[in-house]
N, C-alpha and C positions, 0 to 999 in steps of 0.2 A: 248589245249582247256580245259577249265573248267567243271568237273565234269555236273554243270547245264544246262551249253553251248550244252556239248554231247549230254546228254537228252533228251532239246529240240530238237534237230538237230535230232535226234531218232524218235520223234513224230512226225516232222511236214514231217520227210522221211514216213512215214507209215500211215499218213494221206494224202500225194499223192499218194500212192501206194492205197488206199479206195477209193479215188475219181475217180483215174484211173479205177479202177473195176467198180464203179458207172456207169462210162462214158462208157463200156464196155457192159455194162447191158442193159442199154436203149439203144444201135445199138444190140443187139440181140434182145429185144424186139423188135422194131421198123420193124428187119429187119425179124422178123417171123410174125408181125402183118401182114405187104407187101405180104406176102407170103399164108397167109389167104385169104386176100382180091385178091389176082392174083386166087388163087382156085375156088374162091366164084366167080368171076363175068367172069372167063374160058373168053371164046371167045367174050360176049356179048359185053364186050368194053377193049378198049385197057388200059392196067393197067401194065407199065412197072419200076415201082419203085421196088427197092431192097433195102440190107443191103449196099450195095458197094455205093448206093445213101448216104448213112450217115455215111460211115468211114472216115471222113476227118472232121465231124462235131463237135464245140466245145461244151462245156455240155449247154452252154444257147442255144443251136439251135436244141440242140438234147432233153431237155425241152420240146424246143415249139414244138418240134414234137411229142413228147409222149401224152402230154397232148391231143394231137388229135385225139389219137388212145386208151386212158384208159380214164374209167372215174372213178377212185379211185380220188375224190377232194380233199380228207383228205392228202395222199399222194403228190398231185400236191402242195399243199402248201408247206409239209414241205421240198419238193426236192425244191422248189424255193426260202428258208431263205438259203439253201446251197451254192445259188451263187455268192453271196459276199463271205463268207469265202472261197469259194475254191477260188477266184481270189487271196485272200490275203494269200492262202495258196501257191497258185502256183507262184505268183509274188514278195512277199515280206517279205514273213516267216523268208528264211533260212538269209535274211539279218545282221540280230540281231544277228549268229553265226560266222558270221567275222569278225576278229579283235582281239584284245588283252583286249580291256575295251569295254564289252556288260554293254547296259543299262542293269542291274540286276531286275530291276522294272519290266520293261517292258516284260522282259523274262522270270520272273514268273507270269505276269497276263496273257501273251500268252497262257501260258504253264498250267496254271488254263482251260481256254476258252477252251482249245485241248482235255481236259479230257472229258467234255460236248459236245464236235463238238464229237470227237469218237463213244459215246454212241449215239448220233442221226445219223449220217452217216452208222451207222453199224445198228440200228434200221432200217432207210431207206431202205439201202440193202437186209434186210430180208423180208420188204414189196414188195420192187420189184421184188424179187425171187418168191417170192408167189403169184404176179401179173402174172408173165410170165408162173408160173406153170399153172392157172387158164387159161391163153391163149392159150397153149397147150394143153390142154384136152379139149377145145370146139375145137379146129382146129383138133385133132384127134377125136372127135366124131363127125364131119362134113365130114370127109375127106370119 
């Protein structure tokens, strides 16, 4: 494999390995927001969602869940420009690294694209970290 080839195939492994975290974030979110609202409304109605409700969910469904339970909007946007490139991250990235003759074009303006997907995914990340922390501490100062 080609020196460039590797590379890419280096990024676009470790920009699944980010989304996968992402996607991992929002079912913790999600599943201690549930977990809030099961405290908060106790016996008065029945409130049986959990995390285990959104461990199977893909990150567009797990999205539309978040956005229901935060209202950071600045956030909901730029987690929803993410969901084309993760599909084209997860379905047709490593494509371009099979083979003996990679389009070369192609695989450097991917591989340009991935350097700005990184720094926004990993920005994102630290916002939702900081989303959840912010949820956590009214859920412990409720509790």
């Amino acid at each position: 494999m080609k020196k460039e080839q590797e590379f890419y195939r280096e990024r676009t492994v470790g920009l699944l390995t980010n989304f996968q975290l992402l996607e991992l974030s929002l079912k913790m979110y999600i599943g201690k927001s549930y977990d809030f609202i099961h405290a908060l409304v106790g016996d008065r109605i029945h409130f049986d969602f959990s995390i285990e409700d959104v461990e199977n969910y893909p990150l567009e469904r797990l999205l539309n869940t978040f956005v229901k339970l935060n209202d950071n909007k600045e956030l909901h946007k730029r987690l929803n420009k993410l969901r084309n490139q993760r599909n084209y991250i997860a379905h047709e990235a490593l494509i371009i690294t099979i083979g003996n003759n990679p389009n070369m074009d192609t695989l450097h303006e991917k591989a340009r694209e991935f350097f700005e997907l990184e720094d926004e995914l990993s920005d994102c990340l630290k916002v939702l970290v900081a989303e959840f922390e912010k949820l956590h501490m009214k859920y412990v100062a409720n509790a």
